[in-house]
C-alpha positions in Angstrom: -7.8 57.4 11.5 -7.3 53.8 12.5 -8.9 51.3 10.4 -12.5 50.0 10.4 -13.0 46.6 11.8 -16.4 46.9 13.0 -17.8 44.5 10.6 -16.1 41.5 11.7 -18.2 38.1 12.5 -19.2 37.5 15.9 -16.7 37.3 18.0 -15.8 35.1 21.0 -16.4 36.3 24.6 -13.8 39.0 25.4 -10.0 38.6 26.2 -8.9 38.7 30.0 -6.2 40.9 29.9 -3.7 40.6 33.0 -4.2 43.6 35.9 -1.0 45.0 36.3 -0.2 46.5 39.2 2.9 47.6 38.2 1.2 50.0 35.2 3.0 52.9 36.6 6.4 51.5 35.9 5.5 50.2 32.6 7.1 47.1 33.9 6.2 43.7 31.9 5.9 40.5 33.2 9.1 38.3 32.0 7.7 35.3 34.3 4.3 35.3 32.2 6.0 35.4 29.5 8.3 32.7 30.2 5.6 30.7 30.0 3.9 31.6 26.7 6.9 32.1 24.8 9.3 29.5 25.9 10.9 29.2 22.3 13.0 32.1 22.4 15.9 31.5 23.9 16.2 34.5 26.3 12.4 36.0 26.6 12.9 40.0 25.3 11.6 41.2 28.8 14.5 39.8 30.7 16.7 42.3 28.7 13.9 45.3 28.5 16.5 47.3 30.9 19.9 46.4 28.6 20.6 49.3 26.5 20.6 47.5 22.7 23.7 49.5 21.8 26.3 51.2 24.6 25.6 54.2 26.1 21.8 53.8 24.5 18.2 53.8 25.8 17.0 50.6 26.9 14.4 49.2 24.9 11.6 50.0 27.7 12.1 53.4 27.5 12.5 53.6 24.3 8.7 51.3 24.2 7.5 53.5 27.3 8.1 56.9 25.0 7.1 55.8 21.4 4.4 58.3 19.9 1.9 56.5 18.0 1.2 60.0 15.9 4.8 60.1 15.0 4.6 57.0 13.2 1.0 58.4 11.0 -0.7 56.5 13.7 -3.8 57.6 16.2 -2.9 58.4 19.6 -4.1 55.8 22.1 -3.8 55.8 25.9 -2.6 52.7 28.2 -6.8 52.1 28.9 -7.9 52.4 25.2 -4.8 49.9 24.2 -6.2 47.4 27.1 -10.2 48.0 25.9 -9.1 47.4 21.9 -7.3 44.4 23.0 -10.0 43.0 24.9 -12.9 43.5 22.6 -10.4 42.9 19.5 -8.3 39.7 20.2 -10.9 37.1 20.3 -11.3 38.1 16.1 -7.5 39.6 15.5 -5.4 36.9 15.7 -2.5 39.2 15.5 -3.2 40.7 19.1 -3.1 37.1 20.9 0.1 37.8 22.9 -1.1 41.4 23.9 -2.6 39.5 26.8 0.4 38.4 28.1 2.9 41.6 28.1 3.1 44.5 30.3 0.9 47.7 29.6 3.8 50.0 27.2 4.3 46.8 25.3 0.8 46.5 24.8 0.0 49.9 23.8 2.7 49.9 21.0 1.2 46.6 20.1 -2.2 48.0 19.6 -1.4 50.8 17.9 0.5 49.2 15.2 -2.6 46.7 14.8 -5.3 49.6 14.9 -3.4 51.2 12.2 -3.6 50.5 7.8 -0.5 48.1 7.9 0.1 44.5 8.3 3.5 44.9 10.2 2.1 42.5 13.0 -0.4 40.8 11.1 1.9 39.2 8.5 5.4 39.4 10.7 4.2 39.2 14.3 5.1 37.2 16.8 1.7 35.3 16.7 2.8 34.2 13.2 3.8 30.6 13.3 6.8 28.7 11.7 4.2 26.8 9.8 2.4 30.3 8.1 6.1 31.8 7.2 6.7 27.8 5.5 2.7 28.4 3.8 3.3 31.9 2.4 6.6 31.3 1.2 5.7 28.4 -0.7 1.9 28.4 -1.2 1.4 32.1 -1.1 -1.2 31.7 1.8 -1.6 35.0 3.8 -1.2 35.3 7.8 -3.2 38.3 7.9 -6.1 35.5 7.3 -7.5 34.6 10.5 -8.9 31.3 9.1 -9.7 29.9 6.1 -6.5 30.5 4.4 -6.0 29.0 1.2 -3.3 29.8 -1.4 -2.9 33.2 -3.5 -5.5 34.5 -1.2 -4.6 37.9 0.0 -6.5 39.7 3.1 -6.6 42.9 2.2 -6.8 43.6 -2.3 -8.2 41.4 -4.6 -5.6 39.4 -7.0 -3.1 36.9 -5.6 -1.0 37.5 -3.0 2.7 38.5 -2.9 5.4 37.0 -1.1 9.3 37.1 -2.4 11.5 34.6 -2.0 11.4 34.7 2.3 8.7 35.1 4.9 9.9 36.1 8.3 8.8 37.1 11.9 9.6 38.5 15.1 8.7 36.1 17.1 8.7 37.6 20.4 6.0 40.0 21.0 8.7 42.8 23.3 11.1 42.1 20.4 8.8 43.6 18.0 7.2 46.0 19.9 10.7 47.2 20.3 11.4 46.8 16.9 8.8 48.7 15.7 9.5 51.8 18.6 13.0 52.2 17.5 12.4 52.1 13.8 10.3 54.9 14.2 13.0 57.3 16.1 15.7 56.0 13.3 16.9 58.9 11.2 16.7 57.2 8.1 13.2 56.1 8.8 11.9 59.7 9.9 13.2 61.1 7.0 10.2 59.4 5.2 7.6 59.6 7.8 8.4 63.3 7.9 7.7 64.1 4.3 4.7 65.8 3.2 1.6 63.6 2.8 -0.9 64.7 0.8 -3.0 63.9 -2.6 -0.5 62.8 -5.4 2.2 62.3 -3.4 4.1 58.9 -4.1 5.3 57.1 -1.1 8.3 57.4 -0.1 10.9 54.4 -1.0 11.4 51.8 1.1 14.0 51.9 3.9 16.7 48.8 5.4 18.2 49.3 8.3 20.8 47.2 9.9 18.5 44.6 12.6 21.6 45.4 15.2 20.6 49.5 15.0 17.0 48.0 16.3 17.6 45.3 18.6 21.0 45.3 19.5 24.1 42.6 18.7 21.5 39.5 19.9 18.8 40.7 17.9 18.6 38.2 15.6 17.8 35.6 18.1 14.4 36.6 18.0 14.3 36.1 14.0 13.0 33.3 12.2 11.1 32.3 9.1 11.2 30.2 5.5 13.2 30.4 2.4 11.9 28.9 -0.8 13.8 26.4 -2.2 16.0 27.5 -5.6 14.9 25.2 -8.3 18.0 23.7 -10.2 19.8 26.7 -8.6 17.4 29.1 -9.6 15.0 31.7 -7.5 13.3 32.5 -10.6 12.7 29.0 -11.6 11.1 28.7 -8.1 8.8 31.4 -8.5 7.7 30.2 -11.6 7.1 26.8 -10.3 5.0 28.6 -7.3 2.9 30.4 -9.3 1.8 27.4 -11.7 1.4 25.5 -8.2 -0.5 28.1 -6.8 -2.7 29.2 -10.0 -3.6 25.6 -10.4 -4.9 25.1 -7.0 -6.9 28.4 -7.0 -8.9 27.0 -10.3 -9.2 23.4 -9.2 -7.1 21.6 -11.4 -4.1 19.2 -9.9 -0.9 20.8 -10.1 1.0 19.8 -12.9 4.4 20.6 -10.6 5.5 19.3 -7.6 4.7 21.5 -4.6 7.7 24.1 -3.4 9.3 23.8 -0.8 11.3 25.9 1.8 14.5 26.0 4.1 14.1 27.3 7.5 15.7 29.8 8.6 17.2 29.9 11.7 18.4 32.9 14.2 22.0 32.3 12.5 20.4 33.6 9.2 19.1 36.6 10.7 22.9 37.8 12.0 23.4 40.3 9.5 19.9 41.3 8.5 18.2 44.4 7.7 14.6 45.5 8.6 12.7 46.9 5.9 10.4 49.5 6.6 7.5 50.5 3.5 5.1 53.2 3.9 1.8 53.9 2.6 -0.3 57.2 3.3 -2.5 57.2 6.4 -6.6 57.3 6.5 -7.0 60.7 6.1 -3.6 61.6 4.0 -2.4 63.9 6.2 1.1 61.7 7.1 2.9 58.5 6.7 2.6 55.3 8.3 4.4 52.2 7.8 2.5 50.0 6.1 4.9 47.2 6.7 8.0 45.8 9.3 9.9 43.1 8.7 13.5 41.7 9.0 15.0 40.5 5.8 17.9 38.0 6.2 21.2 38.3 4.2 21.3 35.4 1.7 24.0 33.3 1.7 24.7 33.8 -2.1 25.3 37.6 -0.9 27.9 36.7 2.1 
């Protein structure tokens, strides 16, 4: 059962989203695209029909196939994905850049946003370099739509979490992909195929290698923040965060200076892993992932 965002505030008047004539291809629109996501060097539609590894699928068919159900998700049909998008995107920030991808693209998009994660939400394309350089440091949570302020976390009371990175995929085919072929991965079905049910513990996390998922370039549509060590030290840092961040949250002027973070660029992202978690569905009767994102190899490690 998809989560319940019914009581949301009013929202804006509903998203256009693009008629495309083309629905029965599944094509997307690289030339639309072009134009709203101009950072990425090569735009992921230009290479939706490049198989990601030799003698593979390409990433559309592997986008035009993906199952929502296998994933723990609700099935959702290429009209339902366009109706949630236009009565959802005006309050679901996350679902900005549905509006400007082809229909499969869109319906893997909406799925993952109807479901219990915060894959997109906190490592979407429609996450900014700005909100990875905020959480990282200041422990301020995309999944906020506004109002985000640090240690606030959208969806369980306490502060929020971050380690010592925040990343994205910043192009919304790239994840969409991302997210389709994680789900077909062998290592990744073996824990969205175990039972579900009352008392069951979720099954460990998964890494799998970026290049399995997006091919050799895949890391081109990577980025995100690193905090800064303090004298050296990642623990140090986290220390200094969390007095930063506690003081802020009870009004007092932080006795420390503010962290700060090191971008990370698609260089950083060459050898990187996803990580897939997982978390039980609505009703327990399966898996879903209750998180996606890329984690970049430190250099420490290399």
């Amino acid at each position: 059962m998809a989560r319940d965002i019914s009581a949301t505030p009013e929202r804006p008047g509903p998203a256009e989203v693009p008629d495309h004539p083309e629905r029965r291809r599944g094509a997307d629109r690289p030339d639309r695209v072009d134009a709203a996501f101009g950072e990425v060097q090569e735009p992921y539609a230009r290479r939706l029909d490049r198989p990601a590894q030799p003698g593979g699928d390409t990433p559309r068919e592997t986008i035009r196939r993906f199952d929502p159900e296998r994933a723990g998700l609700d099935p959702i049909t290429h009209d339902e994905a366009d109706r949630y998008v236009r009565d959802h995107a005006g309050d679901r920030p996350s679902l900005g850049h549905s509006q400007f991808v082809g229909p499969d693209t869109r319906r893997v998009l909406a799925a993952v946003d109807r479901g219990n994660g915060h894959a997109l939400e906190r490592h979407g394309s429609t996450v900014t370099p700005e909100m990875t350089e905020n959480r990282v440091t200041r422990l301020e949570d995309p999944a906020i739509a506004e109002n985000r302020t640090p240690g606030r976390d959208a969806f369980k009371s306490g502060t929020h979490a971050c380690g010592d990175s925040a990343t994205r995929i910043r192009d919304p085919h790239a994840f969409a992909t991302c997210f389709a072929q994680g789900v077909e991965h062998p290592d990744v079905r073996a824990s969205l195929d175990r039972p579900c049910g009352r008392g069951e513990r979720p099954p460990p996390s998964v890494r799998v290698p970026l290049t399995d998922l997006l091919g050799p370039d895949g890391h081109q549509y990577c980025d995100g923040h690193r905090i800064e060590p303090v004298e050296g030290s990642r623990e140090a840092a986290y220390e200094r965060r969390a007095a930063w961040v506690g003081a802020v949250r009870e009004g007092r002027d932080p006795d420390v200076p503010e962290p700060t973070a090191r971008h990370l660029e698609a260089d950083d992202f060459r050898d990187a892993r996803v990580v897939f978690a997982f978390r039980p569905n609505t009703d327990r009767s399966a898996w879903e992932i209750s998180t996606m994102y890329v984690d970049p190899v430190r250099r420490d490690q290399q």
